[in-house]
C-alpha positions in Angstrom: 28.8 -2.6 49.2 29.5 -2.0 45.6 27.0 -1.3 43.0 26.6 -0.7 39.5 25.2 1.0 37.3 24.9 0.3 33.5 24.3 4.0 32.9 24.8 7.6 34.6 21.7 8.8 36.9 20.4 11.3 37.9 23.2 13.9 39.9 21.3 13.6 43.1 20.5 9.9 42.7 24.3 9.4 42.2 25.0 11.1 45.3 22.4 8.7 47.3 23.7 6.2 45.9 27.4 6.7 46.8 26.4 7.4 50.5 25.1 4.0 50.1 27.8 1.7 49.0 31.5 2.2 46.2 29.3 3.6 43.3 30.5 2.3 39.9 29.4 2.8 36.4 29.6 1.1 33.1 32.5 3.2 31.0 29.9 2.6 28.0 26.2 1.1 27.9 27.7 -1.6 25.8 27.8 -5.5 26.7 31.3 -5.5 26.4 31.9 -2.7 28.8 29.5 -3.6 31.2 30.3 -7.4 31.2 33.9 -6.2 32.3 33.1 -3.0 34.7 30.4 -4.7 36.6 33.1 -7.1 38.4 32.4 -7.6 41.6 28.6 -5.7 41.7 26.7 -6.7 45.2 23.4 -4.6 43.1 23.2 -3.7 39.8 21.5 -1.0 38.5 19.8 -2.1 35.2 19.6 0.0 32.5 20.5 -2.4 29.2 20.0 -5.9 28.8 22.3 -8.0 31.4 24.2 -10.8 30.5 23.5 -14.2 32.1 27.1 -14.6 32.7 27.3 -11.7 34.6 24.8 -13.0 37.1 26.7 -16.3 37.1 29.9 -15.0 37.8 29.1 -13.3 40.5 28.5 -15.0 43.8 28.1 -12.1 46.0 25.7 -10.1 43.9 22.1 -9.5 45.9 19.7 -8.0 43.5 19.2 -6.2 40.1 17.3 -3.4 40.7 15.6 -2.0 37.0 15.7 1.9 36.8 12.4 1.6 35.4 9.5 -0.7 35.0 9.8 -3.0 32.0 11.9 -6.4 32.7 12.9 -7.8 30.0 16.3 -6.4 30.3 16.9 -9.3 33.8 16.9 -12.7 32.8 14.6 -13.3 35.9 15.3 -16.9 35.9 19.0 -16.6 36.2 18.8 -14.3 38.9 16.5 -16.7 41.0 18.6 -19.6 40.2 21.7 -17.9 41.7 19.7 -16.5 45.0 19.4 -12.8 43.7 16.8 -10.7 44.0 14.9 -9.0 41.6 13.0 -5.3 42.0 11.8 -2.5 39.4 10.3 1.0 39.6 6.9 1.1 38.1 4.9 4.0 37.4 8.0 6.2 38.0 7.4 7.5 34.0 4.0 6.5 33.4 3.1 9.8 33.1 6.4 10.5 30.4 5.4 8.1 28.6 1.4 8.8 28.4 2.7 12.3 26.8 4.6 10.6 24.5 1.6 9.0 23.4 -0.5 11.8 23.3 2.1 13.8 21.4 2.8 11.4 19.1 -0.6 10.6 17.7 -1.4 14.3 17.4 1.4 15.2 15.4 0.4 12.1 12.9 -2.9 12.9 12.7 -1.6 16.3 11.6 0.8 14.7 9.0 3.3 16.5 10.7 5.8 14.4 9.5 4.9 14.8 6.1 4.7 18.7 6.2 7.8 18.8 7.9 9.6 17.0 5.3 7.8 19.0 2.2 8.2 21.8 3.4 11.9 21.7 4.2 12.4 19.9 0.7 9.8 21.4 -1.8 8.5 24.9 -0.3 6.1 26.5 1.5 3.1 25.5 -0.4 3.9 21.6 -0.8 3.6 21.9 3.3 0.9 23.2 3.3 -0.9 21.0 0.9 -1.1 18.3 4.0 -3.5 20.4 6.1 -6.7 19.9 4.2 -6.0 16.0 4.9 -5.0 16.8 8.8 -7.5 15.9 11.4 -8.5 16.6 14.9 -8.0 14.2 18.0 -11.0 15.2 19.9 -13.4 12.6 19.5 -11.8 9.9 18.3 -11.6 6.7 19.9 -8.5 5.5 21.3 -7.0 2.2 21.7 -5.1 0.6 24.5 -3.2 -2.9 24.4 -2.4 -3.0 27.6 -3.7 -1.2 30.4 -1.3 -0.4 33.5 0.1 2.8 34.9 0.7 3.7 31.0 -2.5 3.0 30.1 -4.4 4.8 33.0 -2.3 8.1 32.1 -3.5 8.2 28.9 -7.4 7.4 29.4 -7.2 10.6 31.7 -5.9 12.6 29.3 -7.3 11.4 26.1 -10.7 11.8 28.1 -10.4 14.9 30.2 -8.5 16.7 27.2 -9.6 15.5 24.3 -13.0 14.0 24.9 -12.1 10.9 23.3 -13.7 7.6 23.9 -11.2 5.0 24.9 -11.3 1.4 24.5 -8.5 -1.2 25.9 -7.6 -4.9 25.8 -6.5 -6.3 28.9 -5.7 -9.5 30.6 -7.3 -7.7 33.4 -10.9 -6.7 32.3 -12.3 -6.5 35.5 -9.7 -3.8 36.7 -10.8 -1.4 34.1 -12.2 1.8 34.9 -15.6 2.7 33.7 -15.0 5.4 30.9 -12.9 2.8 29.3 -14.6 -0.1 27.0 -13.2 -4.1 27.1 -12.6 -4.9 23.3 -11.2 -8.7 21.7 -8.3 -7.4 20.2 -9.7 -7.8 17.0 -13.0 -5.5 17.4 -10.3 -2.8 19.0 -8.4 -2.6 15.5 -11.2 -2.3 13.7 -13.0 0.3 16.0 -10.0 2.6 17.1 -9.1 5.6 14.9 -6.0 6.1 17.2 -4.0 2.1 18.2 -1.5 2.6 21.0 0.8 -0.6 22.3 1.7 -0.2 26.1 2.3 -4.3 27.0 4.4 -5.6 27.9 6.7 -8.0 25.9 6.2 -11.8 26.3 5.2 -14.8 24.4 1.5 -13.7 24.1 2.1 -10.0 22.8 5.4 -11.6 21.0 4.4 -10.6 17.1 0.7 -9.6 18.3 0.6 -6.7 15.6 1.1 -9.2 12.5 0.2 -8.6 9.4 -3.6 -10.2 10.0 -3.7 -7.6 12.7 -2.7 -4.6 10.9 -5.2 -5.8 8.3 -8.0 -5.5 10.4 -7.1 -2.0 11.6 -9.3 0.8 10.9 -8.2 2.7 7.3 -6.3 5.9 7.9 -5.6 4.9 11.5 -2.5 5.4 13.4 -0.4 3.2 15.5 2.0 4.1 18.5 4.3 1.7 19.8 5.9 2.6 23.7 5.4 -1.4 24.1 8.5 -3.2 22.9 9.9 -3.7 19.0 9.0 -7.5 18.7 5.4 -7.0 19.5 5.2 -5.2 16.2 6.3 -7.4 12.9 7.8 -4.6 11.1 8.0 -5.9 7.4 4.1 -6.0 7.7 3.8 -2.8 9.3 6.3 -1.0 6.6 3.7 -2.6 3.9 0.7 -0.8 5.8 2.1 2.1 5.8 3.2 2.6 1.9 -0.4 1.7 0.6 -1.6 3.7 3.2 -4.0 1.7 4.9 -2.6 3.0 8.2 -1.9 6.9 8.1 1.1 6.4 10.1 3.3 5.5 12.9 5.0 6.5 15.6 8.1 3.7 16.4 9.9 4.3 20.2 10.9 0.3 20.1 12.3 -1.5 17.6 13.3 -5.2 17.1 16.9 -4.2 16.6 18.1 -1.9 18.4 20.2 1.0 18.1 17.8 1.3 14.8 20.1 0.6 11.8 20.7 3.7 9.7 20.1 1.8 6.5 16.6 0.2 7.6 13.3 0.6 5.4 11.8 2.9 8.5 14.3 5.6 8.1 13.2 6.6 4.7 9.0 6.5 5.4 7.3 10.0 5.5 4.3 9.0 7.7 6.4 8.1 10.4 8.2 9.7 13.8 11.1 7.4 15.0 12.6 7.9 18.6 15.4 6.2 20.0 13.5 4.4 22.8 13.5 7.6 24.9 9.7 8.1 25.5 9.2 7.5 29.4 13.1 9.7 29.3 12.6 13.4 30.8 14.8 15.4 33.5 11.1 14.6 35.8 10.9 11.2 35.2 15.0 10.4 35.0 14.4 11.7 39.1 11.5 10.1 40.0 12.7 6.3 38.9 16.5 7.2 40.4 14.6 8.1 43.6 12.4 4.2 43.5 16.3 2.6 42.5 17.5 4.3 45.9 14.6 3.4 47.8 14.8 -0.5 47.0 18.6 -0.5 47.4 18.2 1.1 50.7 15.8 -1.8 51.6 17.9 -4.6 51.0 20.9 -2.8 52.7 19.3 -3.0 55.3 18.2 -6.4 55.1 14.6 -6.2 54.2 13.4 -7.2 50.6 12.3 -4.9 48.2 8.7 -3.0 47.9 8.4 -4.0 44.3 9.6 -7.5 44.5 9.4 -9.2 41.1 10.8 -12.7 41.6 9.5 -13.7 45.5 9.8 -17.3 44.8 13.9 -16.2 45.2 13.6 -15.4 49.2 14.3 -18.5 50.7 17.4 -18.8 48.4 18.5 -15.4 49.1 17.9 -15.8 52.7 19.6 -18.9 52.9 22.7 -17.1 51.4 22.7 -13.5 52.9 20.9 -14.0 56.2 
């Protein structure tokens, strides 16, 4: 059995995974290289965006298994068309990522950013003249777009650390737990002091934070996006945050990414940019390698997936592997 992966794992996960099948991986994370490398793949490990072509060309290929949760890297329909199966790893980082949050919107609402930068540039004093405009997390309310595994981290440690209130909108309402308020999305902007984007990206969230939205967000908030870049219209959001109606951002996702080194965000005080490395620790690299050998021990075996994301594939796939 041969699979491949798009990127390195985890040391131990590599060694499961050899035991398992003739481990391959991508020379670089690039389309180029792992359009070419990933000849012959029976599973594919799926840690970038997979070409359509890829999944065409190759008639023996069984599943894509995601080395995380979100699945907009799989063109899902593809993969169904063809008789492969598709399977993901969620709530492997949910706790990476809820820390992320949590970091992220405490070092904004203690200008970090912009003490960072003044004082590295203008002195001690000029840092220091950003403290009497910091402010504390505890007891503000926090808002979540989106409430799954990401969202339920951070509710327990917004409330259990920080005493905040939270408030969420979901397509789910019902699922909520009761220390967290159902808010339209417009009476969450203009209620939460701290805005944080864990959906997941599809045509509804596609462009959700406009610039209407970000209008109607509370003055001085902040925003953190772990979502996706597209649910976010960035021109809008760079306007926001140079009159300083928002405080400031913290940007994981981006619509184009690798961020250009040119782009308006780059040269923004009030913001911390990550390279899409939020739900990425040594814990949570482990924990997601460990669900990727799980499932691709499963349909070894012949059994289909615990997470299975596309079921309406299995009389296709049966019909083609037995």
């Amino acid at each position: 059995m041969r699979i491949f992966s798009t990127h390195p794992l985890d040391p131990d996960v590599t060694r499961e995974l050899c035991k398992l099948g003739d481990y391959h991986v991508a020379a670089t994370p690039s389309p180029q290289d792992i359009l070419r490398d990933s000849l012959g793949a029976e599973i594919i490990v799926v840690r970038a965006p997979i070409d359509p072509q890829i999944i065409r060309r190759e008639t023996g290929l069984r599943a894509l298994v995601r080395h995380g949760a979100g699945l907009d890297m799989i063109p899902i329909d593809v993969a169904t068309q063809v008789g492969a199966l598709v399977a993901n790893v969620p709530g492997a980082n949910a706790v990476t990522v809820a820390e992320h949050v949590v970091w992220s919107a405490l070092s904004l609402l203690r200008r970090n950013p912009e003490v960072t930068h003044d004082l590295q540039r203008n002195g001690w004093e000029a840092g220091r003249q950003h403290s009497v405009s910091g402010r504390e997390m505890s007891g503000k309310t926090l808002g979540i777009i989106g409430f799954g595994n990401i969202g339920s981290q951070i509710e327990k440690i917004a409330t259990r650390g920080f005493g905040m209130k939270i408030v969420a909108t979901t397509r789910t309402p019902s699922r909520l737990p009761e220390t967290v308020q159902a808010l339209t999305l417009t009476e969450l902007l203009k209620t939460a002091d701290i805005v944080a984007l864990t959906c997941p990206l599809n045509e509804e969230t596609r462009g959700l934070i406009d610039a209407s939205a970000l209008q109607n967000m509370k003055p001085r908030s902040v925003l953190v996006n772990v979502s996706r870049g597209p649910v976010i219209e960035e021109t809008a959001l760079i306007d926001a945050l140079k009159s300083g109606h928002l405080s400031g951002a913290a940007l994981d996702v981006f619509s184009s990414q690798p961020l250009p080194s040119d782009h308006p965000l780059m040269v923004l005080n009030n913001v911390i940019l990550t390279p899409h490395m939020a739900g990425i620790t040594e814990e949570s690299m482990r924990r997601m390698g460990e669900g990727v050998v799980k499932e691709a021990r499963l349909i070894l075996s012949g059994e289909l997936p615990d997470n299975f994301c596309n079921p309406a594939v299995e009389s296709a796939y049966r019909e083609k592997f037995g």
